[in-house]
C-alpha positions in Angstrom: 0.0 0.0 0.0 1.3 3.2 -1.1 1.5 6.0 1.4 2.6 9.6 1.6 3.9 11.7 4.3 4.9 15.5 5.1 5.2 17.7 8.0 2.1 20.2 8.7 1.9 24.0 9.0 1.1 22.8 12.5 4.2 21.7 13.6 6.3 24.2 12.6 3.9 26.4 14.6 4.5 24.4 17.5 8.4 24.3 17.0 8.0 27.8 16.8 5.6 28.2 19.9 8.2 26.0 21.9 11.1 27.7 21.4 9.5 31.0 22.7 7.6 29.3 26.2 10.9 27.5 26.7 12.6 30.6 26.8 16.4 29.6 26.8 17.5 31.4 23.7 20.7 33.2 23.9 22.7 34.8 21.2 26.2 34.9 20.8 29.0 35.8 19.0 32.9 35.2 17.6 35.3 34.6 15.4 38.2 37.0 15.8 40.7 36.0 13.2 40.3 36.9 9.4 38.1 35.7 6.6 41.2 35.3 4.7 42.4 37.9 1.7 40.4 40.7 1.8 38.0 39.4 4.2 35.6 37.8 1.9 32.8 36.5 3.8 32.0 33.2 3.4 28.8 30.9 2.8 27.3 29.4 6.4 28.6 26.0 6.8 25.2 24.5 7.0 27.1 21.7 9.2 28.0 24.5 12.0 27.1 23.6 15.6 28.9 26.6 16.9 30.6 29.7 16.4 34.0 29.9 15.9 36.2 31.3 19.3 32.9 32.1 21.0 33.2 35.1 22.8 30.1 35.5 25.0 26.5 34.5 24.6 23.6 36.9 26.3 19.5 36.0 26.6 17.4 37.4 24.6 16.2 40.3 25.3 13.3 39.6 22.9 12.1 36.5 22.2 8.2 36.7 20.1 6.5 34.7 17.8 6.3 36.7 14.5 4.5 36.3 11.0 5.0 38.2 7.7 3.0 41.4 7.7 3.6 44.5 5.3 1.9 46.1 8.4 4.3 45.0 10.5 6.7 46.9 13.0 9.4 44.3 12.9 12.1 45.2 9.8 14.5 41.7 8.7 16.0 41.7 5.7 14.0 43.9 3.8 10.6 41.8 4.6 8.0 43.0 7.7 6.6 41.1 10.4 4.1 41.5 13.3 3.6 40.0 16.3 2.1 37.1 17.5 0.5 36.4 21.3 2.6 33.2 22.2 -0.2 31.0 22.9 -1.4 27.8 21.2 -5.0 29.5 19.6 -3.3 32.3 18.3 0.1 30.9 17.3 -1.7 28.3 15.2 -5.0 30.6 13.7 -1.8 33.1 12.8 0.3 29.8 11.4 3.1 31.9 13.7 6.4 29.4 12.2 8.5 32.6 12.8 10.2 33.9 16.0 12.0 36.9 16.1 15.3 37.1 18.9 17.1 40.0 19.8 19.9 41.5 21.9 21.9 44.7 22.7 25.4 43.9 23.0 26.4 46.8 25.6 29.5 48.6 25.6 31.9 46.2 27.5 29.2 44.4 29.3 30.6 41.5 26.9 34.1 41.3 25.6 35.5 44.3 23.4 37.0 42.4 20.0 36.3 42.6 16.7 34.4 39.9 15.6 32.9 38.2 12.2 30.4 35.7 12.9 26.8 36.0 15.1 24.2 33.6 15.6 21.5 32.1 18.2 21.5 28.9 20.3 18.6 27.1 22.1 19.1 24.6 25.3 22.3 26.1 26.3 23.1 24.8 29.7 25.0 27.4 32.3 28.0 26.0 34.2 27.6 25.3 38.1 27.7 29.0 39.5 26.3 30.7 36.6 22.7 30.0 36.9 21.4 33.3 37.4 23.9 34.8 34.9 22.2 36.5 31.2 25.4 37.1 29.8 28.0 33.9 29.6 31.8 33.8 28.7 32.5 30.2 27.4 33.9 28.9 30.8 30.2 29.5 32.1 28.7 27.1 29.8 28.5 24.0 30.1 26.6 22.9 26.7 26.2 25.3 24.3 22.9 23.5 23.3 21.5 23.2 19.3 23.1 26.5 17.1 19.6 27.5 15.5 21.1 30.4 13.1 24.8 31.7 12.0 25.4 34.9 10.6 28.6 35.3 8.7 29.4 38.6 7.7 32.2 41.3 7.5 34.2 42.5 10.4 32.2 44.5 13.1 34.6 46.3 15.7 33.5 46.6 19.3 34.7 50.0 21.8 34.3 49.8 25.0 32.0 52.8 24.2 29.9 51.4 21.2 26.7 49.2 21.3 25.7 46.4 18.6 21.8 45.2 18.4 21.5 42.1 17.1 18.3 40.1 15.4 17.3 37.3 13.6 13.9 35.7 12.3 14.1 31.9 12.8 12.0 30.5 10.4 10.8 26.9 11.0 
């Protein structure tokens, strides 16, 4: 008997959903040395579970479910979202598959390099004595749980006096 199978709007609302109630998102970032000759930035390794000489990871600040709107208030890459109440009725009647993360990475609240890559991680686990910690060096984590998104891109140099906000729109 012949069958068929694919995943359901559904579920990637639920993955979606999840990811936000959970609430242990964090976003990081790294790599200090070079692209290579004239910095070309690379394509993502799709195959990446990390970022390269992590420097620090910090909780999102905001964590929402999020849909396409051209209504929207959220900007990413040229497209507009809105926002989504994080609960299962509305989540699923919107067909919410997108979340929205950011963070403000503060002056030297986090360390002051120059760095190339970004990206978010879900079901990091905090080293004993760093539980109640929203910014992490590396020797605070103990796992840096499942890398969700990378961003590769050219250099960005941090002051002691200069802030960097950071987003992304996870799409599942």
């Amino acid at each position: 008997m012949a069958t068929k199978m694919d995943s359901v709007t559904v579920s990637r609302v639920y993955q979606a959903l999840q990811l936000v109630l959970t609430n242990n998102v964090w976003v990081g970032y790294g790599r200090t040395a070079t692209w290579g000759t004239n910095e070309p930035v690379p394509d993502v390794n799709q195959a990446s579970t990390t970022i390269d000489t992590l420097q620090a990871v910090k909780k999102a600040e905001v964590l929402s479910l999020v849909v396409p709107d051209a209504t929207g208030t959220i900007e990413f890459q040229g497209q507009m979202y809105k926002t989504i109440t994080a609960t299962k009725a509305s989540a699923i009647a919107a067909g919410a598959r997108f979340v929205y993360v950011a963070v403000w990475l503060k002056y030297a609240e986090v360390p002051v390099v120059t760095y190339r890559q970004s990206g978010v991680f879900a079901g990091l686990i905090k080293a004993a004595g760093s539980e109640a910690k929203t910014i992490l060096l590396p020797a605070e984590i103990s796992d840096v749980g499942y890398l969700m998104a990378l961003n590769n891109r050219s250099p960005i140099p941090r002051e002691t006096d200069s802030k960097e906000f950071l987003e992304f729109i996870l799409e599942f």
